[in-house]
N, C-alpha and C positions, 0 to 999 in steps of 0.2 A: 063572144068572150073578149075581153078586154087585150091588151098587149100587152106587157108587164113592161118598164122602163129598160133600157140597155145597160145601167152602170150596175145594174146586179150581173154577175157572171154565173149563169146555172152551172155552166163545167166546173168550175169553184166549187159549185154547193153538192153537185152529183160528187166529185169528187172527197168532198166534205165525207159529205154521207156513204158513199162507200167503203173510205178507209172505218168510218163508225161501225162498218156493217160488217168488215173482215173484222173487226176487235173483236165485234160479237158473238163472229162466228169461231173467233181463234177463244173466245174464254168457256164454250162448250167443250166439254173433257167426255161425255160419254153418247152415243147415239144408237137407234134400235136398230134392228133390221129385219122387223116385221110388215113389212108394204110400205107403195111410195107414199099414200095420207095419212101415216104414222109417220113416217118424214117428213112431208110437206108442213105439216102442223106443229112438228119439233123445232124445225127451221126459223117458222113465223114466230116462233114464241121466243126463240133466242135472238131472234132481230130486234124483235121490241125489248126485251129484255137489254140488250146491246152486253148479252156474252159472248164468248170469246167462240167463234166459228170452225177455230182449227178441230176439232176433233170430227165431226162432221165430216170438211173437205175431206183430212186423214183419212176417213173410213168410206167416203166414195171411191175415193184412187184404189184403195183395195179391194175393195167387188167390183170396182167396175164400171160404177153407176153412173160418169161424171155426167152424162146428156139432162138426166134428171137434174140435177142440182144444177145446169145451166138454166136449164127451164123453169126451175124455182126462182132461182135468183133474179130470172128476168121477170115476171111475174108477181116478185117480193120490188122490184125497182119499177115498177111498172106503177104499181098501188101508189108508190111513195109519192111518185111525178104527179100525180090525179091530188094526194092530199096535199102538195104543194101548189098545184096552181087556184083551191079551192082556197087554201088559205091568202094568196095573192089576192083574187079575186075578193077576199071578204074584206079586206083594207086596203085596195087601190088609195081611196080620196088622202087615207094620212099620207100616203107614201107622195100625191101628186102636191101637197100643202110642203109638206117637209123640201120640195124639188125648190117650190117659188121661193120660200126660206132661204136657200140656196144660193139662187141665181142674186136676191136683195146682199147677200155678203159677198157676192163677188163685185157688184159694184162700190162695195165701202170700199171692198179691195184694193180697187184700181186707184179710187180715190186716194187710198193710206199712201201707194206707193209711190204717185207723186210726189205728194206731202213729202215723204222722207228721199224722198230724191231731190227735190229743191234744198231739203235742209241740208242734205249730204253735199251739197257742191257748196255750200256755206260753210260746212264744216272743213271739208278739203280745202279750201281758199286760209282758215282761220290754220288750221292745223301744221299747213307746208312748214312756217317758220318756226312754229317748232319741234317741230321731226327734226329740224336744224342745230334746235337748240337740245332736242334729246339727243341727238348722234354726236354732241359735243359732253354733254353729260356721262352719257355710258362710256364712253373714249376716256375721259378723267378716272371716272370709278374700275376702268380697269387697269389705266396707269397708277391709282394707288392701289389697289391689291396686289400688283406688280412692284409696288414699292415696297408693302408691306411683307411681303413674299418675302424680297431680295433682304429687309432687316430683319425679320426673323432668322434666312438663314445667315445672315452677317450675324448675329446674334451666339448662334447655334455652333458656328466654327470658330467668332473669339471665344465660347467657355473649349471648347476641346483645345484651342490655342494656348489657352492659359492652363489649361490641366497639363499642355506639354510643357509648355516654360514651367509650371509647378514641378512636373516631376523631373526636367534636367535641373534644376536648383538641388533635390531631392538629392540625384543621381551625383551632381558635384561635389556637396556637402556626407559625401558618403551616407546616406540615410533611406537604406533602401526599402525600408519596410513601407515607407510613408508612398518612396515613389512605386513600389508593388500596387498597392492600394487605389493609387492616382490612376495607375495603367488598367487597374482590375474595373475602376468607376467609367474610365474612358470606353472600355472593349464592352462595357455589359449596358450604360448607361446611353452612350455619347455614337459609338461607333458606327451603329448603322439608322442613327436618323443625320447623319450628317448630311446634308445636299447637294455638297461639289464631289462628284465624284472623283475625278481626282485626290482633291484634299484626302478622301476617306481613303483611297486604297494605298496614299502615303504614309496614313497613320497607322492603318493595318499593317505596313507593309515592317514599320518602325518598331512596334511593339513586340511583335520577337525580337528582335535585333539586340532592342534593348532587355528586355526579360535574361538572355544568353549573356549578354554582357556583366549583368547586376549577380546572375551565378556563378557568374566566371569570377569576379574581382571579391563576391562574399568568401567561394572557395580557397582562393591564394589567402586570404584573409586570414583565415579560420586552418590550411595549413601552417602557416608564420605564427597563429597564437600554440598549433601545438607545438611548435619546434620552442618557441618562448615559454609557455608553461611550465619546460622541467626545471629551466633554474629558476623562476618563479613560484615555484612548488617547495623547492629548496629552502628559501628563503624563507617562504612562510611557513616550514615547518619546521625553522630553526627557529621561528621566532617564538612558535605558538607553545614551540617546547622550552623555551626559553621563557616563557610566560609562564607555565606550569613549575619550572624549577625555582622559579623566586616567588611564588605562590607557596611551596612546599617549605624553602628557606623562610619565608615570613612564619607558617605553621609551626615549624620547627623552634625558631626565637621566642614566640609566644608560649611553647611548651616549656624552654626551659625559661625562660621570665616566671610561668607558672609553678615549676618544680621550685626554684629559689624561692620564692615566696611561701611557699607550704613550709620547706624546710626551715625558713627562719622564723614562718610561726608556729615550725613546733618546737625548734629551740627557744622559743618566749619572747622575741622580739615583735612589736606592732609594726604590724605592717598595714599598709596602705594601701589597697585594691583598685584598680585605677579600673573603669568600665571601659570595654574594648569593643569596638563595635564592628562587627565582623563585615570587611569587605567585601563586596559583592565581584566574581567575576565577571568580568567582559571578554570578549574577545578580544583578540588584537587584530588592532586595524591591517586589514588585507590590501596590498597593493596588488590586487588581480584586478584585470580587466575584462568580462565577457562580453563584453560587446560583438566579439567575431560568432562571438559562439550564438547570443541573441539575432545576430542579422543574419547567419546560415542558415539559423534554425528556422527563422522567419522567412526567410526566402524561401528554399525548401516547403514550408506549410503554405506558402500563396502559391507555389508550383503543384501541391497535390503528391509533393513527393519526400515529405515527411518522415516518411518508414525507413527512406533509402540514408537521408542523412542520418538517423538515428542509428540505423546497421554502422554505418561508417564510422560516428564517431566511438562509439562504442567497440567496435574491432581496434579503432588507434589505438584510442586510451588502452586496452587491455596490453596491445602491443609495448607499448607504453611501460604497463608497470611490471610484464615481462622482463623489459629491457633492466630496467629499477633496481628487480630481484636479484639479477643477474650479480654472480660477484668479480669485485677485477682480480685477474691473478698478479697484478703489479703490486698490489697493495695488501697487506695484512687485515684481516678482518679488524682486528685491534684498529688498528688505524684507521679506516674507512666505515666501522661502524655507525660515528655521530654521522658520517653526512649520509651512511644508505638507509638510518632511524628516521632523518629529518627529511627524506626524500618521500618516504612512504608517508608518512603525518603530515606534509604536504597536498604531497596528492589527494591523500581522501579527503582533505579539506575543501580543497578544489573541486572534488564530485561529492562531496555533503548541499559546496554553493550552490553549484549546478544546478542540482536535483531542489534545490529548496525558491530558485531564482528563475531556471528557465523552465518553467511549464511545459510537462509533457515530454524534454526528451530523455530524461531517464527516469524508471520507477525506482522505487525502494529494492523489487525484488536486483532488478540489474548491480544495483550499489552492491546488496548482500553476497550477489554473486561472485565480484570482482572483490569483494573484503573475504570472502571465501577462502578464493583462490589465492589473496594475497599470505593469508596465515596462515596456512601448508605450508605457501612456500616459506614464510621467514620462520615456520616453527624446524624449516628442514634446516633450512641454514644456519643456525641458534645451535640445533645438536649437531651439525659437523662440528660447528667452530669448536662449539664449548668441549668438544672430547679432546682438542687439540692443545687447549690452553691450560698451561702449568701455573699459572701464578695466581692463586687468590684475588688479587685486587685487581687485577686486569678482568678477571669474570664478573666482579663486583662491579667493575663500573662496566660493563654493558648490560648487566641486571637492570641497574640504574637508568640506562638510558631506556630497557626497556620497558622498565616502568613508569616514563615521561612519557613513552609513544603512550600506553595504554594508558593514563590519566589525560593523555589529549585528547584522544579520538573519544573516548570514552564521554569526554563533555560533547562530542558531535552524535552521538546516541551506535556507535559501531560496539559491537559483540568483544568482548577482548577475554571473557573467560576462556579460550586453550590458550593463549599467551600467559596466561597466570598461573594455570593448573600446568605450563611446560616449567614456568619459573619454581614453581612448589616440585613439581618432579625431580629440579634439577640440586634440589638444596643438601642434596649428600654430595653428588659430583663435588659443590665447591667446600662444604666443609669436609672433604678428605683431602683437598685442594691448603684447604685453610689450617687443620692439622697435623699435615705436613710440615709444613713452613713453620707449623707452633713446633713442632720437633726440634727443627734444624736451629731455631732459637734456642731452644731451652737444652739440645746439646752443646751448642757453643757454650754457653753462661756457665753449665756447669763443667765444661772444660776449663774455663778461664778462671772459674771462684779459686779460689786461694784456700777455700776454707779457713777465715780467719773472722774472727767477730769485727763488724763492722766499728770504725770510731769515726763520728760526725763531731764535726768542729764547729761548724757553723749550723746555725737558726734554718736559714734556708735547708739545710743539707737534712735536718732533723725533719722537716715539713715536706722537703721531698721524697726521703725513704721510708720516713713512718707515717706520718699524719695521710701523705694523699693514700695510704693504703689501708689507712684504720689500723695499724701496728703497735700502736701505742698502750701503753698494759696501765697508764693511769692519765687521767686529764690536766695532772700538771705538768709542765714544761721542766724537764729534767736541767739539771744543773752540765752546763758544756765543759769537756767535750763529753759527750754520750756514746756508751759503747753500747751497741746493740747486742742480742742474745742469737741472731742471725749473723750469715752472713751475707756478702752482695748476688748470693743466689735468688734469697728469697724477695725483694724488692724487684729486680729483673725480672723473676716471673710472675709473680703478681702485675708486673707491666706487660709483659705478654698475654697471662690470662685476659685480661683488662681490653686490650688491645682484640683480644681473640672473642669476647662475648660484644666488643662494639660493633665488631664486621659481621660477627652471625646477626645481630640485632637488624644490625643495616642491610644485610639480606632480606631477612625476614618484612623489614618496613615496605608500605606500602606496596604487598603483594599479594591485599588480598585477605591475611590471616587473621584469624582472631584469637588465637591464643600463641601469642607471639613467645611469650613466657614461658608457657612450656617447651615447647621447641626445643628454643634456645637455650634453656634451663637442660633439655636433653643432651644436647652438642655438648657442654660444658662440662657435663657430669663424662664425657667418651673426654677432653682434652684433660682432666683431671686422674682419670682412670688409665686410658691408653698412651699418652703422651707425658704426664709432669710424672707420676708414678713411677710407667716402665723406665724413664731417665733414671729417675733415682735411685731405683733398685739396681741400673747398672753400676751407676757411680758409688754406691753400697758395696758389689760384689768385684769392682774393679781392683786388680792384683795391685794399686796406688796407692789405695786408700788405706790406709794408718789409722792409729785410734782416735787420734785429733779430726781428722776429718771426716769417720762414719757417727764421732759425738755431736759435732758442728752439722751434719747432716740430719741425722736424728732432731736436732732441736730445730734447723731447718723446718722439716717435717712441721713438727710440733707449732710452729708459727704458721706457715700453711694451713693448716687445719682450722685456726683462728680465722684464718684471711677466708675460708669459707663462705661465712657469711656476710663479708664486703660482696665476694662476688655474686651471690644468691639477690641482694637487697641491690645488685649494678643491674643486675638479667631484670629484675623487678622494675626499678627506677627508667632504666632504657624503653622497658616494654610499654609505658605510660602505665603502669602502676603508682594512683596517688601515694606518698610519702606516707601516710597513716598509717594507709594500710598494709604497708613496707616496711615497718618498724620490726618485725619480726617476717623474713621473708616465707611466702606460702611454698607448701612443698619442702623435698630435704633434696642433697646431694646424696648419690650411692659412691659420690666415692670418698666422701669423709670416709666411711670404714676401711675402703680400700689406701688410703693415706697412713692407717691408724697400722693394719698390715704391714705395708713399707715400714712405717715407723718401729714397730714390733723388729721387719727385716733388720732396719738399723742397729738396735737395740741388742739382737741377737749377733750382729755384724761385731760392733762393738766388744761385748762380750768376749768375743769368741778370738779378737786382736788383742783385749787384755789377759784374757786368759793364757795366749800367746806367749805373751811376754812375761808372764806370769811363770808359766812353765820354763822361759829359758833363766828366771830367776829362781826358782826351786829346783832348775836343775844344779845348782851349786852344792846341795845337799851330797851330791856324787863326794863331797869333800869330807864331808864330818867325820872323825873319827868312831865307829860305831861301838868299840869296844876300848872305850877311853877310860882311864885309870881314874879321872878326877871329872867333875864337873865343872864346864866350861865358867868362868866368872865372868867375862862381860859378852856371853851368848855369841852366838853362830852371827858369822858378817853376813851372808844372802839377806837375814830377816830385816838390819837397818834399811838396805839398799831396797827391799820388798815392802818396808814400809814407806818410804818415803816416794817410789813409785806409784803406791797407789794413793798417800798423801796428792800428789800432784792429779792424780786421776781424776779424784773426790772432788777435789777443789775446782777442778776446771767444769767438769761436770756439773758442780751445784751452779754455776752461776749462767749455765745457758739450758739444763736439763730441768723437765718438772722433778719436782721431789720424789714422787713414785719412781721416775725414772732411773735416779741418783741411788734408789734404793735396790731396786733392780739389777741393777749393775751391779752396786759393792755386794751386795748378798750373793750374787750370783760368783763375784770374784774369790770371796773370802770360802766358799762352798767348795770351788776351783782350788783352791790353797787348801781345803782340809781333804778332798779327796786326792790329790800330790802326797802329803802326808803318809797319808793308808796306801796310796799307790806305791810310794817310796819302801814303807816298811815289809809291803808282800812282792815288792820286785827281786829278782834275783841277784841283783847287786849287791842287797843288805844280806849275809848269809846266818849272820848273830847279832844281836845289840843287847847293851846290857842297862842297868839301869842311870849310869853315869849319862849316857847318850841322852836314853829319855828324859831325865832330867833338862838336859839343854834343849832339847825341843819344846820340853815344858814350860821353861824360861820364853823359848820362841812363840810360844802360842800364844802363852801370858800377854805377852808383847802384842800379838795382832789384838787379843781382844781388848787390850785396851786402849788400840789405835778404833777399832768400833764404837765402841763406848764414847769415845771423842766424838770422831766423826758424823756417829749416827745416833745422839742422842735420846731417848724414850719417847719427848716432849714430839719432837718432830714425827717421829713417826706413827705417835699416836693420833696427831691430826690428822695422817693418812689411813685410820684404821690397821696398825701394823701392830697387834697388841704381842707378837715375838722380840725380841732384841738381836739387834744386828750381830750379837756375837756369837747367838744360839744356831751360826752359818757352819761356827767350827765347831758344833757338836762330838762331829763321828771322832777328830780326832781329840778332840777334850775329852769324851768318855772314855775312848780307849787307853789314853795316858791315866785316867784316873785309876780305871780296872786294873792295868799297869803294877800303880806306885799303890794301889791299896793295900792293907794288912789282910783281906779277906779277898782275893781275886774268886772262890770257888761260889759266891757270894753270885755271880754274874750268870749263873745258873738257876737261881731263885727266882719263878716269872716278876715275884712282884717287887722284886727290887730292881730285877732286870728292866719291866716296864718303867720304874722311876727314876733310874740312875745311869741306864745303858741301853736305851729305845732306839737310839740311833745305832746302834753297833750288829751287824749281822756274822753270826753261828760260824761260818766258813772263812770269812777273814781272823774274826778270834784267834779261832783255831790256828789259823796257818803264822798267825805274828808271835803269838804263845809259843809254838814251837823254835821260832828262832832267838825268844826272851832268854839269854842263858847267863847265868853272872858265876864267877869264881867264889866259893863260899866265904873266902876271907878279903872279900873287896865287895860286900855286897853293901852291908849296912857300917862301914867304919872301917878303924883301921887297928882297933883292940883286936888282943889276941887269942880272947877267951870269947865262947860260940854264947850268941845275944838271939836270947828267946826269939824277939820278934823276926828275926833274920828266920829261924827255924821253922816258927810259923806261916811266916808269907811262905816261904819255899813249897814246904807241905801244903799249901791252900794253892799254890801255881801248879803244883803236881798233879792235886786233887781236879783241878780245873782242864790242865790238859786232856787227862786220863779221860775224863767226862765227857767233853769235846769232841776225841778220837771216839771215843762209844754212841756219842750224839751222829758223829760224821757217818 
């Protein structure tokens, strides 16, 4: 047998092929244990197979068996060796062909390696100089990357150098938002690729420093603007209101340029419409500055601490307009009103800016909050003051200013309706306010009138008592001097009324209302009713007043009641009711009737003072002889003196009293004068009268009615509907003298002549004057001496009549 070469290692190959042999016998999983040539032959099969031997091994260790399976294995390693060296054996020649192959490349070998060793010291000798000139190369390429290193970071620390000089320029120029910004780019962009470590933990070290210092100096800042804002606030809400009130004053000129113009084209003049082009509001320029408030706020937000300045300012300000609310006790509300109206219409200006300017640090709801609480409070302080203040126009002008505040803020979009609906609440307080004071006028006036009809001398004087009142009873210009049918009462309060619907009106203005008209049309009708009436009716019933002055009173009245509809067509014209439709004003007054009362009160005032005097002039009758021999020839003196009294009464009367009025009166006096008559003849003073008396009374009567028949002629008073005669007053005692002096007295017991000749006469006075009718029989009819039929007849027909009367009683 052959040798096999040496460069093969069998241990290698035994080796080889053992671990193949354990694979084979580790990939068998199950094994018999029925005899060792049921094993031997499992064994052989998994070896050629090359599975896995562990279960095998595994299951010899557990019975026991291992000698067998050594035996095998050697026997399985045994065969292998035999088909290895057969296989050697069969290809020796390649293997010893392949060997000379071999040994021919190891001489090229040796060959090559010369070769390149000769060219290697050829190379080394060429190379030395420049490995020289490389180790000077690389030495430069890393001196410039070392360069370029060192200007990058030169680079790198002038931009943060120049971001610091940017943000102390920032920081000097006060302008801290920019230099936040500069600081924020620095720290997040700049700060930690810086290179010098030093440089960087300086900048770090700087940027708090600075950040504490930009909040410190935004703070003082933005303290100093709130201490600055209140008189600032001041200003601008005097001014803003001061805007509003020459805005209102321009509205106002335009309304009445408008009202003149209507009225002069309805009085028929052309007029010329000029086209007015409505100006637009603006605000008025604000000299406020936020700037503290934008750089706080802004700081604060680059600090992350946004929430904390927003609490803060917000706490101020409220503290703020606490303060505002507050009232001084050095000063009167009256007085310090305008400037704590202009303080508050300030401020909310100031937090309208705010909120409209600085984003974010206040919302709407916050504003609402603090307008809130602003209007409690000044609605609280509105009703102390207003319960304290006496004087109409002092309420009036802080109406006024409160309703500047509220047309201010109102253009800045704030809630003002409980400030309107406090002003409507309050509109009785000041018209009992405003009523009063129309009292204490119109009792002065009528304390001071004279009661005497006014005489105007002058043009002007005529234009300023009648014309500006509409007083005037015809449109031509009377002949001077002019004596009015009034007297200086009625012009004085027609200037009070006047006076009293411009102030309610001016209440009412710009408050809000929309039937301004009525209202004020209400108030008017209480100063007419409660006020100018109940005056009158005292100065009516005052223990003063005389017939002259409850006549002048009465016609007073009577001009008033005129003057009605000036003031109805004033409440109209004030309320911006166009003139058209003003021409008859809408609505009526309830106290015309109440006027018409008083008037009536007058009337019967009147009356009741001439009746008066009336009675102390019929009390002269106390004088007459009642049983007088002859008949008086030129009548009883009372009745001249009774005429020519009421001559004077009539007269004065017709020229200041309506006609009705003048009729009233006399009928009412002359009624007065015939119930005297009948009073006189059933009083117990008269105990007989004969017919010589009644005769002179006859005469006396005669006399009044023919002072009626003057006085009160048909014509006249049929224009009044008066289809009686003023004389048919002294009926009772005209019939009774007729009954009297008749040839048939028993006649007056006949209804139907009674009805036609003696309607006015009642059954129980008859009776009781008949009885004291008694004449001497020879002094009845004459002075013959022989008995005269008709004497005998009247007698027996006055007998017949008594008798009757008694049997009637």
């Amino acid at each position: 047998m052959q040798k096999v070469p040496s460069w093969f290692n069998f241990e290698d190959l035994r080796r080889v092929i053992t671990m193949e042999l354990f694979r084979t016998i580790q990939a068998k999983k199950t094994v018999t244990e029925n005899g060792n040539g049921g094993e031997e032959t499992e064994l052989d099969t998994s070896v050629e197979n090359q599975e896995n031997l562990g279960p095998i091994i595994r299951h010899a260790f557990e019975v026991g068996n291992l000698e067998t399976l050594l035996h095998q294995l050697k026997t399985i390693t045994k065969n292998k060796e035999v088909e290895i060296e057969e296989l050697c054996k069969l290809h020796y020649e390649d293997f010893i062909a392949t060997v000379d192959k071999l040994r021919g490349i190891l001489l090229d070998a040796d060959e090559l390696k010369r070769t390149l060793s000769s060219e290697n010291s050829r190379l080394q000798d060429v190379g030395s100089s420049l490995l020289l000139i490389l180790d000077e190369l690389l030495e430069l390429h890393l001196m410039k990357r070392n360069v370029t290193e060192a200007i990058q970071m030169s680079r790198i620390c002038l931009q943060v150098a120049n971001l610091c000089i940017k943000c102390n320029q920032h920081v000097s120029n006060n302008q801290f938002y920019p230099a936040l910004k500069t600081l924020d780019l620095i720290e997040k962009d700049f700060l930690q690729n810086i290179p010098i470590k030093a440089f960087q933990k300086m900048v770090e070290k700087r940027i708090p420093v600075i950040r504490l210092h930009i909040e410190n100096k935004v703070c003082r800042e933005f303290d100093d603007w709130l201490v600055n804002v209140r008189s600032v606030a001041r200003e601008i809400g005097q001014l803003a209101m001061g805007q509003e009130a020459l805005t209102r004053q321009k509205d106002e000129e335009k309304r009445a340029c408008q009202r003149e113009a209507e009225e002069q084209s309805h009085l028929g003049f052309n007029c010329v419409f000029a086209l007015d082009i409505e100006e637009i509001y603006e605000d008025p320029p604000l000299k406020l500055d936020l700037s503290p408030v934008y750089r706080a706020y802004n700081t604060h937000t680059c600090h992350g601490i946004q929430d904390r300045f927003r609490e803060y300012y917000y706490k101020n300000r409220l503290l703020q307009l606490n303060s505002e609310l507050q009232m001084s006790s050095s000063q009167s509300f009256l007085e310090s009103h305008k400037t704590f109206f202009s303080q508050i219409a300030g401020y909310f200006i100031v937090e309208d800016r705010v909120l409209l300017t600085v984003k974010g640090l206040l919302s709407p709801t916050d504003v609402e909050k603090i307008w809130d609480t602003a209007l409690e409070k000044m609605i609280s302080v509105l009703q102390e003051n207003f319960s304290f203040i006496e004087a109409p126009n002092h309420l009036l002008l802080i109406k006024d200013h409160v309703t500047l505040l509220v047309a201010t803020l109102q253009r800045y979009g704030y809630c003002v309706t409980p400030l309107l609906r406090f002003l409507d609440n309050s509109r009785d307080r000041y018209h009992d306010l405003l009523l009063e004071e129309s009292r204490k006028k119109i009792t002065d006036v009528l304390a001071s009138d004279t009661y005497e009809q006014m005489v105007m001398r002058k043009e002007s004087d005529y234009k300023m008592y009648v014309l500006s009142f509409d007083l005037q009873t015809s449109d031509i210009m009377p002949v001077l001097p002019y004596i009015a049918p009034f007297s200086s009462t009625v012009p004085e309060a027609c200037r009070i009324v006047r006076l009293f619907i411009e102030d309610s009106v001016n209440y009412f203005s710009y408050s809000g209302l929309e039937n301004i008209s009525d209202d004020a049309r209400k108030y008017l009708d209480k100063l007419l009713i409660y006020v100018l009436s109940e005056a009158l009716l005292k100065a009516i019933h005052s223990s003063t007043t005389g017939v002259s002055q409850a006549m002048q009173i009465a016609a007073n009245i009577s001009v008033l009641e005129r003057a009605c509809d000036l003031f109805l067509w004033l409440v109209a014209r004030l309320s911006g009711i166009p003139v058209r439709s003003s021409e008859r004003p809408p609505g009526s007054l309830t106290a015309i009737a109440v006027l018409k009362t008083s008037q009536d009160a007058a009337y019967h005032r009147l009356l009741k003072l001439v009746n008066s005097k009336v009675g102390e002039i019929m009390s002269l009758t106390d004088n007459i002889d009642w049983t007088a021999d002859e008949v008086p020839q030129n009548g009883n003196e009372y009745v001249n003196v009774l005429t020519v009294y009421l001559d004077t009464v009539v007269s004065t009367s017709r020229e200041i009293l309506p006609l009705d009025a003048v009729y009233n009166v006399g009928s009412g006096v002359l009624k007065h004068i015939s119930d005297s008559y009948v009073a006189c003849l059933l009083s117990d003073r008269v105990k007989r009268f004969n017919a010589n008396t009644l005769m002179g009374i006859d005469n006396d009567v005669r006399q009044l009615e023919s002072f009626a028949d003057e006085r009160f002629p048909g014509s006249g008073l049929g224009e009044l509907g008066k289809e009686d005669r003023m004389r048919d007053c002294l009926a009772e005692t005209r019939q009774l003298i007729n009954l009297l002096l008749s040839n048939q007295p028993e006649s007056f017991m006949n209804p139907a002549i009674r009805e036609k000749n003696y309607g006015a006469l009642d059954y129980e006075k008859v009776a009781r004057i008949c009885e004291k009718f008694k004449d001497p029989p020879d002094r009845i009819f004459g002075s013959l001496s022989g008995r005269n039929p008709k004497q005998h007849t009247h007698r027996k027909s006055m007998d017949i009549l008594k008798r009757r009367l008694r049997d009637f009683n």
